[in-house]
N, C-alpha and C positions, 0 to 999 in steps of 0.2 A: 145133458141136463140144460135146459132152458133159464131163462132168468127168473121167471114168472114162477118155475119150480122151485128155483131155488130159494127165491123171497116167498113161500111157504112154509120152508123148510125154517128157514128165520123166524116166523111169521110165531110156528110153534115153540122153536128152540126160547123165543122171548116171553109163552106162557109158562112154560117149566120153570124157567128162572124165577119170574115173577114171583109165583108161587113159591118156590124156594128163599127167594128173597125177604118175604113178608112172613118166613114159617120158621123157618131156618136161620136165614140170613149169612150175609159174607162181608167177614173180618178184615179181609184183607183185599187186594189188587189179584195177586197170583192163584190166594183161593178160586177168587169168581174168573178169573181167565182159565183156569186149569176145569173147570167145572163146565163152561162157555165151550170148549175143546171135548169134553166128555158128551157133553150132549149134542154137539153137531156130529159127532163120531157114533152115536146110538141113532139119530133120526138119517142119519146114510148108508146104513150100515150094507143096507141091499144094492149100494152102487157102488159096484168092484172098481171102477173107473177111479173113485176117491180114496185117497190114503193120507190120514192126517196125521202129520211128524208129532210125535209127543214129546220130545226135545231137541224143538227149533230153538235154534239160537236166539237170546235173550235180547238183541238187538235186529231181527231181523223183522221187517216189512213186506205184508199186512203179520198180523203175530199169527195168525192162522191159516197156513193155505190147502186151500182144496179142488185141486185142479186148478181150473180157469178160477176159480174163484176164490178170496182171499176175505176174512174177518179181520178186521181193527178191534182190541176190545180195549173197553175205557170204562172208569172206573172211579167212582167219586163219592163219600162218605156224607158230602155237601147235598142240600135239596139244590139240585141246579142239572139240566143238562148240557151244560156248559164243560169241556174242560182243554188245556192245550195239550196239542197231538206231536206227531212224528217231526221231524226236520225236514226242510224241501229239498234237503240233500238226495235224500232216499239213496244213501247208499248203501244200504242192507236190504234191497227190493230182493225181493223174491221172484224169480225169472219164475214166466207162465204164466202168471195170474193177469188175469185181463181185468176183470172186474171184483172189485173192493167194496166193502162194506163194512158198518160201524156196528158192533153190538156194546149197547151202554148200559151199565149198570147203577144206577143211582139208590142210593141206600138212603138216602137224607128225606125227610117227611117222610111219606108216605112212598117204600121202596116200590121200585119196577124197573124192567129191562126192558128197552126197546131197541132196535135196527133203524138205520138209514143209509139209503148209497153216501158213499165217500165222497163224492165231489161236490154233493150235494148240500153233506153234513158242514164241510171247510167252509167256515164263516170270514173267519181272520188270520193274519201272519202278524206274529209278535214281530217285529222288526231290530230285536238284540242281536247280542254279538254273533248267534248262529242263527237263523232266524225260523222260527218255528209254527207249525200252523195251530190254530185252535179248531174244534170242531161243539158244531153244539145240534142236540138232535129236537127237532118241531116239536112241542104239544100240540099244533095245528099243522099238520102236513100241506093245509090248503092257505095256511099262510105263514110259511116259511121265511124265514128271512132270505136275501138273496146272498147265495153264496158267493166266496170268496172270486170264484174265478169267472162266473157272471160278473163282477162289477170290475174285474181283469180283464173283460173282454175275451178271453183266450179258456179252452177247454182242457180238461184235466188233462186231458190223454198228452193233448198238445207239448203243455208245459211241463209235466214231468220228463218231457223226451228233451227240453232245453240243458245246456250246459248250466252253469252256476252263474255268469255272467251276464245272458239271456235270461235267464231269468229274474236276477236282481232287476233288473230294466223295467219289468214288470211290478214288481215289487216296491219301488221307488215310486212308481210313478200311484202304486194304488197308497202307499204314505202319506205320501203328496194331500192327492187328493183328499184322506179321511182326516190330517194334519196339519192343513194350508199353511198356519201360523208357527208350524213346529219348526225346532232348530234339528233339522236330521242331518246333521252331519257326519254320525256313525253307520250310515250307509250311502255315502255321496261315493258318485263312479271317478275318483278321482286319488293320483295317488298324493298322498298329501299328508304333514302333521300338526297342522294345524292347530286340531282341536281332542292332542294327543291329550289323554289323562293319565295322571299318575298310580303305579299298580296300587300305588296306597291312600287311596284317597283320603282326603284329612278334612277334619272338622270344620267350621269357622269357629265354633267355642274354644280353640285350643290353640289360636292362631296369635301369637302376640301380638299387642294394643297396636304398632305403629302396622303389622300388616294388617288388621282390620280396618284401619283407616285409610290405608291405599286400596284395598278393595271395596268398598264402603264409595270411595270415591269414584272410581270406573265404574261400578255397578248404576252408581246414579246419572253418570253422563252419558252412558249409553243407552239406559230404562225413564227418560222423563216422565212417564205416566206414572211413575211411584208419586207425585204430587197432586194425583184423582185425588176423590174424596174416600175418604179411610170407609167408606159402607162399599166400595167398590175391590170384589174379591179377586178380580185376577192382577192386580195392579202389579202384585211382585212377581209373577211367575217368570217374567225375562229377568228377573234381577238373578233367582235361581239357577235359570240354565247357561245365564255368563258366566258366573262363577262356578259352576260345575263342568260345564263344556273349555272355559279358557285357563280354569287354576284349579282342576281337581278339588274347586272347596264344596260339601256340602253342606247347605245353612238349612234344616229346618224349619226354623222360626224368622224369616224374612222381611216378616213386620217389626221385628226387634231390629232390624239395622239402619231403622231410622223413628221409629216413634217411640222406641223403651227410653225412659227415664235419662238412663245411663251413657246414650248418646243425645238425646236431645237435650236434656236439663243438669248437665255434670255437675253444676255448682249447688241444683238442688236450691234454687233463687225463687220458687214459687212466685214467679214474673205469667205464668201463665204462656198462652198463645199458643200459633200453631205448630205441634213436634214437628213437624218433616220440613218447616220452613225452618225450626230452628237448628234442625240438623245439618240439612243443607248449608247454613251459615257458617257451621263450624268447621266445616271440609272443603268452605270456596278454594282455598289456596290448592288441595290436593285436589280440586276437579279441576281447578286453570292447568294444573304441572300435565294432568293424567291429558287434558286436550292436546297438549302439544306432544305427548309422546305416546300416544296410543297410533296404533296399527290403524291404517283406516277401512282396511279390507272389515272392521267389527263394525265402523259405523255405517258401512255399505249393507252388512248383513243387517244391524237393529234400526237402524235409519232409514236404509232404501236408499240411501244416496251416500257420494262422494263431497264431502265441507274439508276444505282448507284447515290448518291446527290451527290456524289463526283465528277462525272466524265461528269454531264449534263451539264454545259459548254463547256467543249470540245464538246460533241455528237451535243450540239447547234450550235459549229460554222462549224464543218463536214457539216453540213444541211445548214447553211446559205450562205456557200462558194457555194455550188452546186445547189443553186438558183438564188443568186446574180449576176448581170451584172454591167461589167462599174468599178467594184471594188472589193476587197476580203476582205469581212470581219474580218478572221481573223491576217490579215494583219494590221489590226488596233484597232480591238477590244478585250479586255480580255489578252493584249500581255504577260501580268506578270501573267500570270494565271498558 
């Protein structure tokens, strides 16, 4: 069987569903897979050459094989043809199958089932603890998004033959790229603990008063753009993943650790002015302590550069002044310094 036959055979097996879809419809994941399996099994039924296992193992890769050729079936109640796929482990491949293919079934709006080759379909790799690819199938097959391993440079066939090591290589470096500003530490090729987290990660809501004010204080000597102007949304996002990546803490509300109330204005003095100046005033001492004993490998990462402890207060408000609007930091901060 040719390929051209066989994306025929797809071609029909994704009218039947369709139909079924918008008549019928499917409840579940295993439903429309097992039904996916019933109708490639009815439209080949006249090629002896094909024998489709009806209990493949529930981890194995592509979930349908049929000779040289193997089904992915995906499955999402959501209007999207988006969803995340297999591990780039692949190791429940199914020996034989040369060529792979997506049949997706989208239930959300307006249901339909459609096909697309597999290498094609691989848009993205989640980059978590196991790292996993996403697939998402065109509404415009002539303008496709550029797959996963197009913007890898390297082809499927290629990179699934790599080790796990080899291929993170690849992987890192496409992070990289779609990530510039990101802290990926959680796949750096390096053996390291760095930016171990705790199994149990803990709140900042939960954290006693003096440990939020030691972290409160590092977060803002290594993040000086928390002193942009408060209409500026990504200001705290490094204040987030310090404290997540170096203390297992996570803050959702990260504009509360310096302009709520409760840290800027304790005494409740309706004095006015500006929270993040007046925050910062209240934690000079624990950002001068946190200067001199902080790691400087953190300022190398959020800095780009190497500062003496002596002298990362100044290099702090150099950087604060040239982010800040409406005010000059060191105009009021650190003055005895």
């Amino acid at each position: 069987m040719t390929t051209v036959e066989f994306e025929k055979i797809l071609d029909r097996c994704c009218e039947i569903l369709t139909d079924e879809a918008r008549t019928k419809g499917f409840k579940t994941s295993k439903h429309f897979e097992d039904r996916v399996r019933e109708v490639l099994s009815d439209l080949t039924d006249d090629d002896k050459s094909i024998e489709i296992d009806f209990n493949s193992p529930a981890q194995a890769f592509p979930d349908i094989a049929m000779g040289e050729y193997g089904v992915e079936v995906k499955y999402t109640t959501a209007d999207s043809w988006r969803s995340i796929a297999n591990s780039v482990l692949e190791t429940q491949r199914v020996e034989g199958v040369k060529y792979i293919y997506v049949v997706f079934g989208k239930m959300g709006g307006t249901p339909e089932v459609r096909w697309g080759e597999y290498e094609k379909s691989v848009v993205h790799v989640r980059t978590s603890h196991v790292p996993r690819f996403e697939v998402e199938i065109a509404a415009d097959p002539d303008n496709a998004r550029e797959s996963l391993f197009e913007q890898m440079g390297i082809c499927y066939e290629e990179f699934r033959k790599l080790d796990m090591s080899e291929k993170m290589k690849h992987i890192r470096a496409y992070a990289r790229k779609i990530h510039p500003d990101g802290r990926l530490w959680w796949i750096e090729d390096k053996d390291t603990d760095e930016h171990t987290i705790p199994i149990q990660a803990r709140l900042y809501t939960n954290l006693t008063t003096e440990e939020k004010t030691r972290l409160r204080a590092e977060a803002a000597l290594v993040c000086p753009k928390i002193v942009k102007s408060g209409r500026d949304r990504n200001k705290y996002d490094d204040v987030v993943l310090y404290l997540l990546t170096y203390h297992g803490v996570l803050c959702h509300q990260a504009r509360d650790l310096f302009s709520a109330g409760s840290v800027a204005n304790p005494q409740n003095d309706n004095e006015g002015g500006i929270y993040i100046e007046r925050a910062l005033k209240l934690i000079e001492d624990e950002m001068r302590k946190a200067a001199l004993e902080m790691d400087d490998k953190i300022f190398v990462e959020y800095w780009g550069e190497s500062v003496p402890p002596e002298k990362r207060i100044k290099r702090w408000l150099e950087k604060a002044d040239e982010v800040a609007k409406d005010w000059k930091p060191s105009k009021s901060l650190f003055v005895d310094s």
